[in-house]
C-alpha positions in Angstrom: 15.0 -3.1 110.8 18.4 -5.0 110.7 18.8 -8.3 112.5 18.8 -8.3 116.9 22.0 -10.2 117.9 21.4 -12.0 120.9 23.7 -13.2 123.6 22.2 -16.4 125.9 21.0 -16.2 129.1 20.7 -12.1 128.6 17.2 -10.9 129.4 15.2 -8.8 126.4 12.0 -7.0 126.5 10.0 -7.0 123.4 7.1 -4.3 123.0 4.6 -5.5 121.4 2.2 -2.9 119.4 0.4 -4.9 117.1 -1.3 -8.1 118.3 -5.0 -9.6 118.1 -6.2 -11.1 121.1 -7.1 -15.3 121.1 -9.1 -17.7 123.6 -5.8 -18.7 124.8 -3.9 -15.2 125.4 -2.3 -13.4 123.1 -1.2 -14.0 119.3 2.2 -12.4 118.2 2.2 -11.0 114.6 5.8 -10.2 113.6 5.5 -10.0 109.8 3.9 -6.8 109.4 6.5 -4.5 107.5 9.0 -7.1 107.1 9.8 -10.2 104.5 11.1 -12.5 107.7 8.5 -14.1 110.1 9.0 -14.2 113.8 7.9 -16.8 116.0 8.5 -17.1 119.8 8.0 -20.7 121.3 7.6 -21.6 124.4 9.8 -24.9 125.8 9.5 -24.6 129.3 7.3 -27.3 130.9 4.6 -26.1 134.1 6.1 -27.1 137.4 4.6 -27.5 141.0 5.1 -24.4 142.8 3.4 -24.2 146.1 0.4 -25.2 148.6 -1.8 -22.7 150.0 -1.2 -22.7 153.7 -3.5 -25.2 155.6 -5.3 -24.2 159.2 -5.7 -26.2 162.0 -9.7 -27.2 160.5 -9.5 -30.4 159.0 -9.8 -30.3 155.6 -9.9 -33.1 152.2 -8.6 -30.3 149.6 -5.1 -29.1 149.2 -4.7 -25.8 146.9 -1.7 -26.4 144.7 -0.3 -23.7 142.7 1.1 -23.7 139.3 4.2 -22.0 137.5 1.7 -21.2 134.9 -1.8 -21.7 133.7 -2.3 -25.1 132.2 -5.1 -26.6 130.1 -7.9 -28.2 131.8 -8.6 -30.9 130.1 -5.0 -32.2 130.7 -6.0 -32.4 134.2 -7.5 -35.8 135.4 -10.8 -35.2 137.4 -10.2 -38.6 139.3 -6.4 -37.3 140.3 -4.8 -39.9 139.0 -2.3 -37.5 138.3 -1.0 -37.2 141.5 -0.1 -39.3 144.9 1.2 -37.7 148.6 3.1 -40.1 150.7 3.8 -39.1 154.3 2.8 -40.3 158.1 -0.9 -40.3 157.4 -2.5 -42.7 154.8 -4.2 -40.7 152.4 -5.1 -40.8 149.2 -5.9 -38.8 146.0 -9.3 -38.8 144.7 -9.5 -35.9 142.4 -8.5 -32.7 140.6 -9.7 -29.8 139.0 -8.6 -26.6 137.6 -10.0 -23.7 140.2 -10.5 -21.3 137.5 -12.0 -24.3 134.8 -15.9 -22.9 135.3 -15.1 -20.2 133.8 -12.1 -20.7 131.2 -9.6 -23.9 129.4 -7.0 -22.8 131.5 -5.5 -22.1 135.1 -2.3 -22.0 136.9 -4.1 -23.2 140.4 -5.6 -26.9 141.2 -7.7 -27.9 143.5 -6.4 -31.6 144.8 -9.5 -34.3 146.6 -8.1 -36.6 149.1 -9.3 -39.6 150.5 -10.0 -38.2 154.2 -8.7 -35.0 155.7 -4.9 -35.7 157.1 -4.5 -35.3 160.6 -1.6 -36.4 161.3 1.1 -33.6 161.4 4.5 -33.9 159.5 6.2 -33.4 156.3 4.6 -35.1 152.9 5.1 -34.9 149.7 2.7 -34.2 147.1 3.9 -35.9 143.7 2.8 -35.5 140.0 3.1 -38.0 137.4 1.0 -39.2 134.5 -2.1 -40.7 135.3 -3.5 -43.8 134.5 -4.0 -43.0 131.1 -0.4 -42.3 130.3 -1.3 -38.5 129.6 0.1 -35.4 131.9 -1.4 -32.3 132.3 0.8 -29.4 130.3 0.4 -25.8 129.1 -1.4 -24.1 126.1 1.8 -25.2 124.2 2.1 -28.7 124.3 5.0 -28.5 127.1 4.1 -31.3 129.9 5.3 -31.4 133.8 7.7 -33.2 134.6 7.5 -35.7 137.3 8.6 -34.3 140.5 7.3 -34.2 144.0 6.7 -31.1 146.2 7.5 -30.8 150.3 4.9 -29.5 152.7 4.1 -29.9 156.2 0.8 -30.3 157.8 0.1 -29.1 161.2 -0.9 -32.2 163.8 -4.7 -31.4 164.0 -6.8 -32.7 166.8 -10.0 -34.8 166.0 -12.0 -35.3 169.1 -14.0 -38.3 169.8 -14.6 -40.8 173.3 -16.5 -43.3 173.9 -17.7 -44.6 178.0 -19.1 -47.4 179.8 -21.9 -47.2 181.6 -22.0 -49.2 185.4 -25.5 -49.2 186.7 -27.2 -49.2 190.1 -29.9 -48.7 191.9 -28.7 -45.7 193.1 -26.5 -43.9 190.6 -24.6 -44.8 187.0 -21.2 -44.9 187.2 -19.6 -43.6 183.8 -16.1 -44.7 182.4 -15.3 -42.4 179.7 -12.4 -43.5 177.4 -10.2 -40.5 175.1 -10.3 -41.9 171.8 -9.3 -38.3 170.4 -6.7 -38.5 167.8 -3.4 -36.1 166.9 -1.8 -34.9 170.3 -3.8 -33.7 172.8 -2.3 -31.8 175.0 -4.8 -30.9 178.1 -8.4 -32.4 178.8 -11.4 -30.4 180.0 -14.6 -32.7 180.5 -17.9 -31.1 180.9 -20.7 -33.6 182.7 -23.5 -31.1 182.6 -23.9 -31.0 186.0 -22.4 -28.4 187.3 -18.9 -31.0 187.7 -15.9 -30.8 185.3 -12.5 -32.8 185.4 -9.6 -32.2 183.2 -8.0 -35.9 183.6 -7.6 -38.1 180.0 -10.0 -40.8 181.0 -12.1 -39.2 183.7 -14.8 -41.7 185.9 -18.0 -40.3 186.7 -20.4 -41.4 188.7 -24.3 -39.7 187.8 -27.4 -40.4 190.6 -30.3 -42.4 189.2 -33.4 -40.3 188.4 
């Protein structure tokens, strides 16, 4: 077959019929019936692409998506690889390819942090090269660049009070204190006896058995 001339930044599609299939995809073999080898090389690095959307249960693990599958042993278990700045102070503690179990390659992460982030707002997830000095990258060598991803986390409430207890002979009196964090927005207190109150830092008062 004579020469293909190709224009840049025009879109081909090549149909493969002869191929033999590898641990890491497909192998291209252009020089059956032809003096000239082929070769198509991949340059383009594996970028960030999205989080999986987060609920309003608190949570330590982020699910980042990839532009492509990259190896596994490029990624850092400890997550050294990556940092999130935003209102809440969190940290990353590791990483791990979601498909790794089961292959050297996937195109979705699973990212550790420090504590689950309840504090709502925008962050940014960034990826850099770890400690080590190495990056993650694909099956070809190609590395990601540094860069740093936008996502917002929803303000998630994380109930918790503590109380003070005034004593009697003939009853307890009960100060309890809201120490729930995130933004409340109503109260509804339940004393167990048969009395509610839907105040922020409710006093009750309980008779001495």
């Amino acid at each position: 077959l004579a020469p293909l001339d190709v224009v840049a930044g025009e879109t081909y599609v090549l149909l493969v019929d002869n191929f033999n299939i590898g641990g890491g995809g497909y192998i291209l073999d252009f020089t059956t019936g032809g003096p000239n080898p082929a070769s198509i090389t991949d340059i383009t690095p594996p970028t960030m692409v999205s989080l999986e959307p987060t609920t309003c249960t608190p949570t330590r693990f982020l699910t980042l998506d990839m532009s492509e599958n990259v190896l596994c042993n490029s990624i850092d278990t400890l997550g050294n690889q990556f940092t999130i700045t935003g209102p809440s102070n969190v940290s990353v503690i590791g990483a791990q390819g979601k498909d790794c179990a089961i292959g050297s390659f996937s195109n979705t992460i699973i990212i550790e942090l420090s504590s689950p982030i309840y504090i709502g707002g925008g962050y940014t997830l960034n990826v850099h090269a770890g400690t080590n000095g190495l990056k993650i990258s694909d099956f070809c060598g190609n590395e990601v660049i540094d860069s740093g991803l936008l996502f917002t986390m929803p303000d998630i409430v994380n109930v918790n009070f503590d109380y003070i207890i005034t004593a009697t002979c003939l009853e307890d009196i009960f100060q309890f204190n809201d120490l729930t964090t995130g933004t409340p927005i109503a109260w509804n207190w339940d004393f167990g006896d048969g009395t509610t109150s839907n105040i922020q830092n409710p006093v009750h008062t309980f008779p001495d058995t």
